[in-house]
MARBA-3410 file (N, C-alpha, C, O; in Angstrom, 1 decimal):
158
85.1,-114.8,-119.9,85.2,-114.5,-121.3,84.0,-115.2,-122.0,83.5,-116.3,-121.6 ~ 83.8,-114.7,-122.9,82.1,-115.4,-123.6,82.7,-115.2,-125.1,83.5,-114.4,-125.5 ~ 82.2,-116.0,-125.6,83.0,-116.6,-127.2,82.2,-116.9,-127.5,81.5,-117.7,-126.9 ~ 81.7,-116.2,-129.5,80.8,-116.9,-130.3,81.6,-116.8,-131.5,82.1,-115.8,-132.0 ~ 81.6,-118.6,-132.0,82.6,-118.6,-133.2,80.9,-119.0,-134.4,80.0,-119.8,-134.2
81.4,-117.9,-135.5,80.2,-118.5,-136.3,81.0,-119.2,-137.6,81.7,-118.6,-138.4 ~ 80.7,-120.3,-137.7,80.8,-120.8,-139.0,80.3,-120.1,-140.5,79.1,-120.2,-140.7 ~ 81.0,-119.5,-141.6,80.5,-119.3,-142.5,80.5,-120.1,-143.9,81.4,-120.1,-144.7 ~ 79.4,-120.6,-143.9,79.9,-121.7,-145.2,78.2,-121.9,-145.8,77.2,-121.9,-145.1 ~ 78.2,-121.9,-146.9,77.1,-122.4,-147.2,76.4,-123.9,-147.2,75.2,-124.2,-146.8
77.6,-124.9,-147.7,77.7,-126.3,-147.5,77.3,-127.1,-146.1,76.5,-128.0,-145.9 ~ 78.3,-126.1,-145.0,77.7,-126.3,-143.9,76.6,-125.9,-143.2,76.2,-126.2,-142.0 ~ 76.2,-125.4,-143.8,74.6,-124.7,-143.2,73.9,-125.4,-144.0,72.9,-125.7,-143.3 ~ 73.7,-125.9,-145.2,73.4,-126.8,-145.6,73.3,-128.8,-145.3,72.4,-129.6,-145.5 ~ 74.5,-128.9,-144.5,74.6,-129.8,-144.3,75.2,-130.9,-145.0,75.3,-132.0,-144.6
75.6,-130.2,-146.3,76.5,-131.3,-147.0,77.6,-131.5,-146.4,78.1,-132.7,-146.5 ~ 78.4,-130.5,-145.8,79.6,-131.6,-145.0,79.8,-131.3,-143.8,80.3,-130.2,-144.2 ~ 79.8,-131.2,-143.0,80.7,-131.2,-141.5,81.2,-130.2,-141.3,82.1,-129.8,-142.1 ~ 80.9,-129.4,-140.4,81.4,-127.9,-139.9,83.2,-128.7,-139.1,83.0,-129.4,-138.0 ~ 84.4,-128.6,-139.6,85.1,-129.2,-138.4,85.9,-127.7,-138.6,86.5,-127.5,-137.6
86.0,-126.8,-139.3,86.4,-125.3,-138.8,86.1,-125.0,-137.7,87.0,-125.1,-136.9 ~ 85.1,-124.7,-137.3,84.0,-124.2,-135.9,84.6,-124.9,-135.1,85.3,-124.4,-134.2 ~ 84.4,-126.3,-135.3,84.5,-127.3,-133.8,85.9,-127.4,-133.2,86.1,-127.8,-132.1 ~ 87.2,-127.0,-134.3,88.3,-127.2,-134.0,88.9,-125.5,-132.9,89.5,-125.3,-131.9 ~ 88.4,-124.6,-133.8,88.3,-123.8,-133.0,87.6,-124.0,-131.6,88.4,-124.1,-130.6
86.7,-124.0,-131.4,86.0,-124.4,-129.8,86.6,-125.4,-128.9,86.7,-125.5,-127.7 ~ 87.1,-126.3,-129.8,87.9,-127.0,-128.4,89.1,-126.5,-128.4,89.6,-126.4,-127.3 ~ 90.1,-125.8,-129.4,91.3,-125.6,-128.7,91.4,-124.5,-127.9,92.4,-124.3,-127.2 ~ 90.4,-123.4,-128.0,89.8,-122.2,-126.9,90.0,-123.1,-125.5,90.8,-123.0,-124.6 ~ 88.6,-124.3,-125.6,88.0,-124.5,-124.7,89.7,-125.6,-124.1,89.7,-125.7,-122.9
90.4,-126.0,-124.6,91.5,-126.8,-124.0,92.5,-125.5,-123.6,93.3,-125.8,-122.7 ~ 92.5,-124.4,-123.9,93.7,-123.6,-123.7,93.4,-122.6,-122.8,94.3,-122.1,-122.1 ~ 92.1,-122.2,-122.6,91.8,-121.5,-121.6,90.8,-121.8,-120.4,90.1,-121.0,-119.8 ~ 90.8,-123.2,-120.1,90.0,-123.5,-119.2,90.2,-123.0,-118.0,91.3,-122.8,-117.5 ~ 88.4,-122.8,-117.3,88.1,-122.1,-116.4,88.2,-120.3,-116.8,87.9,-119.4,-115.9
88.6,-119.9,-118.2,88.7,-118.0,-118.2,87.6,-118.0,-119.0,87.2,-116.9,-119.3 ~ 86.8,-119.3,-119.8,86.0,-119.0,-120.7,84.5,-119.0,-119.8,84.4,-120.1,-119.3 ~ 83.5,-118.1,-119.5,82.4,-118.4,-119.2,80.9,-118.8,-120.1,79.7,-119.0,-119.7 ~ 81.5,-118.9,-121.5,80.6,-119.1,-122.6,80.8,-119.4,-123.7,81.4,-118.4,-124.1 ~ 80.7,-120.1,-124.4,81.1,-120.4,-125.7,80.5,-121.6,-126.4,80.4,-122.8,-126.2
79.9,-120.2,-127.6,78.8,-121.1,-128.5,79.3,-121.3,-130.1,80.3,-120.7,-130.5 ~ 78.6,-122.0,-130.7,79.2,-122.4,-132.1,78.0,-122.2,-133.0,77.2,-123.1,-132.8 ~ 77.6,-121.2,-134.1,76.2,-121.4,-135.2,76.9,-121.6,-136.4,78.1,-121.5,-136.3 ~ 76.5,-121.8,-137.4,76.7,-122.3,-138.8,75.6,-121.6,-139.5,74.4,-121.9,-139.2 ~ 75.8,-120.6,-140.4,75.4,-119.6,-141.6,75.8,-119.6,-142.5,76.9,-120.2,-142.6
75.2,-118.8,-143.8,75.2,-119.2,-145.3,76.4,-117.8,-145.6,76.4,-116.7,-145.1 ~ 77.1,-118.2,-146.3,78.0,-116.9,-147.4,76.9,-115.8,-147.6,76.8,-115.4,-148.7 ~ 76.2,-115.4,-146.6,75.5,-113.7,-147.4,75.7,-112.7,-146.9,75.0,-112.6,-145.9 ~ 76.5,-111.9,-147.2,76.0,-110.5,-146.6,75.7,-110.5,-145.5,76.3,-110.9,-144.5 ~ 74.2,-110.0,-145.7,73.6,-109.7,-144.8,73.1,-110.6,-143.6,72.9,-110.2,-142.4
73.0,-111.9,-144.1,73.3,-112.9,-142.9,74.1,-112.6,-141.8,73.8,-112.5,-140.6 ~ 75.7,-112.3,-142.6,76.2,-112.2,-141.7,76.2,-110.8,-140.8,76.0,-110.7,-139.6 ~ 76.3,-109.9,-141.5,76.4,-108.3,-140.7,74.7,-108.5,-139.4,74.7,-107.9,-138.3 ~ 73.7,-109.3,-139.8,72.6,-109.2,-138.6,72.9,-109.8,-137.9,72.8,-109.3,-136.8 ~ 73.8,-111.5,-137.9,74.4,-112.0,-137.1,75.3,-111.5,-135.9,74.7,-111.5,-134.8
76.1,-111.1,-135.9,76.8,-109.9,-135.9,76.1,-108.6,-134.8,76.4,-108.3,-133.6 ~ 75.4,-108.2,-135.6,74.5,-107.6,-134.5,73.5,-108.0,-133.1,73.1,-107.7,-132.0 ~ 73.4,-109.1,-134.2,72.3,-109.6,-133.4,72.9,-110.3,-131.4,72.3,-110.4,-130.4 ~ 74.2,-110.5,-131.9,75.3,-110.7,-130.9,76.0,-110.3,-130.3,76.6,-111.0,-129.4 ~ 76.4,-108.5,-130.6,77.3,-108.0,-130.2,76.9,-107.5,-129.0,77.5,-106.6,-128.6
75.8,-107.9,-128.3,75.9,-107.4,-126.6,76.2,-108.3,-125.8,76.3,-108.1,-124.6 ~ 76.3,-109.9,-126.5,76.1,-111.1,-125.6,77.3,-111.6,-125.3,77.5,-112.4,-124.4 ~ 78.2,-111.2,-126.2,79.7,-112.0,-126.3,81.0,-111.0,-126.2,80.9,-109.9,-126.6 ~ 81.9,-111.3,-125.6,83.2,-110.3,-125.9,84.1,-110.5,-126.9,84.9,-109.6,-127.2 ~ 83.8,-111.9,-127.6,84.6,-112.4,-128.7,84.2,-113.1,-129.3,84.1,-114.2,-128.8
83.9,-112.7,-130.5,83.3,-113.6,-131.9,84.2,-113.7,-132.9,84.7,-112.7,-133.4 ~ 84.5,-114.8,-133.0,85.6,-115.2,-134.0,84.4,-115.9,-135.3,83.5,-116.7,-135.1 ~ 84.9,-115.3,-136.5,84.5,-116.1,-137.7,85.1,-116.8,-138.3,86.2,-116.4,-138.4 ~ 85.0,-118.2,-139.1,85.8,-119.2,-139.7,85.4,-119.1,-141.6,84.4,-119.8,-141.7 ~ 85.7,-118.8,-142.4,85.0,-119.0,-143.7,84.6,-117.5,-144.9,84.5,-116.4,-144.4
84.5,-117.6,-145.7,84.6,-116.6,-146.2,85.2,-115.6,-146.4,84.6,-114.5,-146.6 ~ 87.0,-115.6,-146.2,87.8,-115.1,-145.9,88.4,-115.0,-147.6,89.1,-114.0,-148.0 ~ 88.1,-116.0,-148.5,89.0,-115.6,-149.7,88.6,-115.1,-151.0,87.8,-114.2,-151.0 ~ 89.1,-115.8,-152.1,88.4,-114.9,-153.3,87.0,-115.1,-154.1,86.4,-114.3,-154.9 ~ 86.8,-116.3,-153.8,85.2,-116.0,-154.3,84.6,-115.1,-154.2,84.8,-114.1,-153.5
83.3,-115.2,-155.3,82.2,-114.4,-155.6,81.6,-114.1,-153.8,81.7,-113.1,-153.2 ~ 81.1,-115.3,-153.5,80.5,-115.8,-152.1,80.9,-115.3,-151.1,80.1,-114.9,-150.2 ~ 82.7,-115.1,-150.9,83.4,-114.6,-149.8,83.6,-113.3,-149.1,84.6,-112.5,-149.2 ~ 82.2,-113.3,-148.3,81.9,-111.7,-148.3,82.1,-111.4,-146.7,81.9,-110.3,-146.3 ~ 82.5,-112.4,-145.8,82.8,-112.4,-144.2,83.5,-111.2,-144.1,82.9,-110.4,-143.5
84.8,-110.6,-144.5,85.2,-109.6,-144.0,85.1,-108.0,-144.4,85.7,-107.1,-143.8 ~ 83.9,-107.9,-145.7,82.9,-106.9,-145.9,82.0,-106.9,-144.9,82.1,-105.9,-144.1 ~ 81.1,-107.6,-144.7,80.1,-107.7,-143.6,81.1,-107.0,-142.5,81.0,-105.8,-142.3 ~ 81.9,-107.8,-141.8,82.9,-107.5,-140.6,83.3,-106.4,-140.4,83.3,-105.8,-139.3 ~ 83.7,-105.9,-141.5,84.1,-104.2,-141.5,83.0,-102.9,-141.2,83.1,-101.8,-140.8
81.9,-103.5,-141.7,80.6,-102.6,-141.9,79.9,-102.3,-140.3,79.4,-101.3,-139.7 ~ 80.2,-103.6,-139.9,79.9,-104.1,-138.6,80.4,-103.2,-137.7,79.6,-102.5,-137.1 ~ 82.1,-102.9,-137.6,82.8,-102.6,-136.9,82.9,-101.1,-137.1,82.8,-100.5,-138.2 ~ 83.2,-100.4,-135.7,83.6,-98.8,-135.5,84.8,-98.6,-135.7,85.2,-97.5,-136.2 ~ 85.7,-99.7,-135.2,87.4,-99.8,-135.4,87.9,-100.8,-135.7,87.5,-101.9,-135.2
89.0,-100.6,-136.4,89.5,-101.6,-137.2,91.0,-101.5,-136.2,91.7,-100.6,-135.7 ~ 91.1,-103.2,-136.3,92.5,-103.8,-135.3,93.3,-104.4,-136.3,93.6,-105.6,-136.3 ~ 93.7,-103.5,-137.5,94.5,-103.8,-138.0,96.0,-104.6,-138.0,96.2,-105.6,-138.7 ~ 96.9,-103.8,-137.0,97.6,-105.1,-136.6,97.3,-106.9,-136.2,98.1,-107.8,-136.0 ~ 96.0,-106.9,-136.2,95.9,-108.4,-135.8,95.6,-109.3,-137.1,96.1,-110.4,-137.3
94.8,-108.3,-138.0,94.9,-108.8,-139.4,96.4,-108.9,-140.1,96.5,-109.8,-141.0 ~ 97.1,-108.4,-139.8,98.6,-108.5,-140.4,99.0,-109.7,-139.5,99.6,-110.6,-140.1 ~ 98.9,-109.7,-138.4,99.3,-110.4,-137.5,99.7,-111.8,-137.9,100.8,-112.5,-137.9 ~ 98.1,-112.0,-138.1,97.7,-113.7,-138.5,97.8,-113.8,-140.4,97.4,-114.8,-140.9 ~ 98.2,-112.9,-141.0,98.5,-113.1,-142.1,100.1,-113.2,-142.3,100.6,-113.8,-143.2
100.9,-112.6,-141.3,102.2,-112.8,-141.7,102.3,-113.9,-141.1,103.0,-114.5,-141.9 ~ 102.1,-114.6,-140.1,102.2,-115.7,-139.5,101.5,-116.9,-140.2,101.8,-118.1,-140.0 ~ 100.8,-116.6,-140.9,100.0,-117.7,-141.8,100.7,-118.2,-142.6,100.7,-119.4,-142.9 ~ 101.4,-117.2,-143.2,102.3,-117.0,-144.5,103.7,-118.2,-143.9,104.4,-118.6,-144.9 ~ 104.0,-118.4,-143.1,105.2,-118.9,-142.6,104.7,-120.8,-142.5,105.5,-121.7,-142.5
103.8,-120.7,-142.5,102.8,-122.2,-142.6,102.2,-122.4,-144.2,102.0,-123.5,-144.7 ~ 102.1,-121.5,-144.8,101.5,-122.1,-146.1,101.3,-120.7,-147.2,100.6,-119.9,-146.7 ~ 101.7,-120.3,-148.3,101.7,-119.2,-149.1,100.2,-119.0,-149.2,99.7,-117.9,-149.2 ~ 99.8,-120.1,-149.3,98.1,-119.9,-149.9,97.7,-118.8,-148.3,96.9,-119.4,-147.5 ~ 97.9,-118.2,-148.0,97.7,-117.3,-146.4,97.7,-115.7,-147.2,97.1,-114.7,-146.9
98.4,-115.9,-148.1,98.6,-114.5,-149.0,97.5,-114.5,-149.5,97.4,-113.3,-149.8 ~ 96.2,-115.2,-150.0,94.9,-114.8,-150.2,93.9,-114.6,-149.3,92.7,-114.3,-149.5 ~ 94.5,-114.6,-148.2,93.3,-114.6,-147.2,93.4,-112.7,-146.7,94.4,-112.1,-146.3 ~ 91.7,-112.5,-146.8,91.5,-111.0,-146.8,90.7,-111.0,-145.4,89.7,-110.4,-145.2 ~ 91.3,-111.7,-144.6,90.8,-111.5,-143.2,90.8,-110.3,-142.2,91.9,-109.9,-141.9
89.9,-109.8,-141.6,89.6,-108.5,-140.9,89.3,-108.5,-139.4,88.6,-109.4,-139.0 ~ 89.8,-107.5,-138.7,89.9,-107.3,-137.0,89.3,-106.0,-136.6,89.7,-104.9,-136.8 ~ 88.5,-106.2,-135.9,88.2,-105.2,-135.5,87.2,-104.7,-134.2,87.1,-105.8,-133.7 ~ 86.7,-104.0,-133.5,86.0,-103.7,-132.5,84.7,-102.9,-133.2,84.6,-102.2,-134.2 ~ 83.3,-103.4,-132.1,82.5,-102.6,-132.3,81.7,-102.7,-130.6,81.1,-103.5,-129.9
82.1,-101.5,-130.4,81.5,-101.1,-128.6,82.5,-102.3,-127.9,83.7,-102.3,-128.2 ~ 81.8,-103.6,-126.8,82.3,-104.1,-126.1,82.4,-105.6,-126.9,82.0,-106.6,-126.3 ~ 83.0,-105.6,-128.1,83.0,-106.6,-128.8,84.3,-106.8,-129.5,84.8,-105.8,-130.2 ~ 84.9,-108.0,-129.4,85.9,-107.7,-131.0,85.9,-108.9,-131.7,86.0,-110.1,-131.3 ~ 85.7,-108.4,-132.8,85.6,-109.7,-133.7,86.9,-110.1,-134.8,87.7,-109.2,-135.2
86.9,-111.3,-135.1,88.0,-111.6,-135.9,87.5,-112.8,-137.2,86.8,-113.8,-137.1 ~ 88.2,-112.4,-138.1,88.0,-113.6,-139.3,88.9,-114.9,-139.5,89.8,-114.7,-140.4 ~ 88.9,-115.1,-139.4,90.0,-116.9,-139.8,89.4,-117.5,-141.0,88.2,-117.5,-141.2 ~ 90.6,-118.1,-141.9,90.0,-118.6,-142.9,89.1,-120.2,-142.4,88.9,-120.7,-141.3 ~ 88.6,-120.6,-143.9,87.6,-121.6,-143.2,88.0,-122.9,-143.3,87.1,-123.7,-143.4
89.5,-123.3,-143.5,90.2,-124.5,-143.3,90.6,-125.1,-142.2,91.7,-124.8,-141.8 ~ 89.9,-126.3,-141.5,90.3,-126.8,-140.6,91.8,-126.4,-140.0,91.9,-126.4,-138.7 ~ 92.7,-126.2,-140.7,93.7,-126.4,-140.4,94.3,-124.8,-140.7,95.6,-124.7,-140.8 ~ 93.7,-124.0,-140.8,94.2,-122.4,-141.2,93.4,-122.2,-139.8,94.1,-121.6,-139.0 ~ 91.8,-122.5,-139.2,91.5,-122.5,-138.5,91.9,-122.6,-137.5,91.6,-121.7,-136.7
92.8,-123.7,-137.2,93.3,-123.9,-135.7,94.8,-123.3,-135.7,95.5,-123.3,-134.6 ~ 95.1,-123.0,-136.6,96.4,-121.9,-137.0,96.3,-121.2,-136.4,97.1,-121.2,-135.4 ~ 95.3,-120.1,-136.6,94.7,-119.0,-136.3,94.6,-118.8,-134.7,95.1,-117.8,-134.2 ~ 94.0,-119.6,-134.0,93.3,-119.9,-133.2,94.5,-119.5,-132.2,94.7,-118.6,-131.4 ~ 95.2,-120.6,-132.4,96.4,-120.8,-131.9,97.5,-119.1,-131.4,97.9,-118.5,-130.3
97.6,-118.9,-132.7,98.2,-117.2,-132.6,97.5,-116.2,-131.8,98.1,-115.3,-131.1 ~ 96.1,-116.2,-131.9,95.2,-115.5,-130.8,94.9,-115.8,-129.3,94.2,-115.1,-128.6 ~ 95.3,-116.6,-129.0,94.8,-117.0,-127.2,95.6,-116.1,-126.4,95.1,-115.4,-125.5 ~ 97.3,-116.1,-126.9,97.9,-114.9,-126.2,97.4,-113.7,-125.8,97.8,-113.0,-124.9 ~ 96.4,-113.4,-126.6,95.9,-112.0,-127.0,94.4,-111.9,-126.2,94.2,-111.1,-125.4
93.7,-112.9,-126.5,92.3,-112.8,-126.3,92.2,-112.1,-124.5,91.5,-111.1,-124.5 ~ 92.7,-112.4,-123.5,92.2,-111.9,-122.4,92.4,-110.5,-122.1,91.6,-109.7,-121.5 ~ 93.8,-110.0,-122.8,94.3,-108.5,-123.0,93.5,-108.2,-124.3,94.2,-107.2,-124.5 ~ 92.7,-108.2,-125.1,91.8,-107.8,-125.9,90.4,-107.5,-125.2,89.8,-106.4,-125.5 ~ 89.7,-108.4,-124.2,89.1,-108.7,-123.5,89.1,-107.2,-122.3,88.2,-106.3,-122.3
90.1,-107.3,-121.7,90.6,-106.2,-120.8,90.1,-104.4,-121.5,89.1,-103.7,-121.2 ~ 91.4,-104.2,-122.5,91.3,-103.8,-123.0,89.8,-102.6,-123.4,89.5,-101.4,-123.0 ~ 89.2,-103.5,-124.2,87.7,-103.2,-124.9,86.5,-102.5,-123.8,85.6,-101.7,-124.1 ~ 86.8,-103.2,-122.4,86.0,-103.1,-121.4,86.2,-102.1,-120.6,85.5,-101.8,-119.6 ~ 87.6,-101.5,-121.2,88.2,-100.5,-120.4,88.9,-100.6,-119.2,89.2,-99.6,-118.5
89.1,-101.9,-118.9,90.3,-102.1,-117.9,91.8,-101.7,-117.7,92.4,-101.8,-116.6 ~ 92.2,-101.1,-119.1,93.4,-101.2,-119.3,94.3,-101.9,-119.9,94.1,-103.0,-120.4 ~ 95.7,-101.3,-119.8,96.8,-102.4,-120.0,97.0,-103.5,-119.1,97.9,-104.3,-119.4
END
């Protein structure tokens, strides 16, 4: 399995604070699935559009699962799951409910997050908000899923 989680934050691509969204994601992948992962990288990009949707492209042949962390809520700025959607051919709706009803059970502030799931060709990507701790939330509810998503996409089957 090949994983690219991209950081979306401005601050952090900047460098005023510390990506620990990203990094918390990558290790509990890399602690929960060792030996099924054959790749997994971590970039840090700005809140734009179009940053992100070339991103995105620029990746969707290299990875089977790009998870995004950030720009999930109501800001002007928070445009990760417009990009995402534009991106995508199909939308995995149930996974967005998934991790929003389950979020919801950990913290109300989960009811703002406009997070999106979806596939484009041999890719599926997903949004997570960009809280350390909504992050590894997240993370956590998807590993069940990630190898049969994986399957799935590639046309392996059930």
């Amino acid at each position: 399995m090949k994983i690219l989680v991209i950081t979306v934050s401005d601050r952090a691509f900047k460098g005023i604070y510390e990506d620990k969204s990203g990094a918390v994601i990558v290790k509990t992948l890399e602690d929960s699935l060792k030996g099924k992962i054959t790749n997994i990288e971590k970039i840090i990009i700005p809140d734009e559009y179009d940053t992100i949707l070339n991103t995105l492209n620029e990746n969707k042949n290299k990875f089977d699962i790009i998870i995004t962390t950030g720009g999930t809520g109501l800001s002007q700025r928070d445009v990760t799951p417009e990009a995402t959607e534009a991106f995508c051919k199909k939308e995995v709706r149930g996974i967005s409910d998934y991790i929003r009803q389950e979020s919801i059970k950990d913290t109300i502030f989960a009811t703002l997050s406009r997070g999106y799931a979806g596939i484009n060709d041999n890719v599926f990507v997903v949004n997570f908000p960009g809280s350390k701790k909504g992050a590894e939330y997240c993370t956590n509810l998807m590993i069940p899923l990630l190898e049969h998503i994986v399957s799935m996409i590639k046309g392996e089957g059930h």
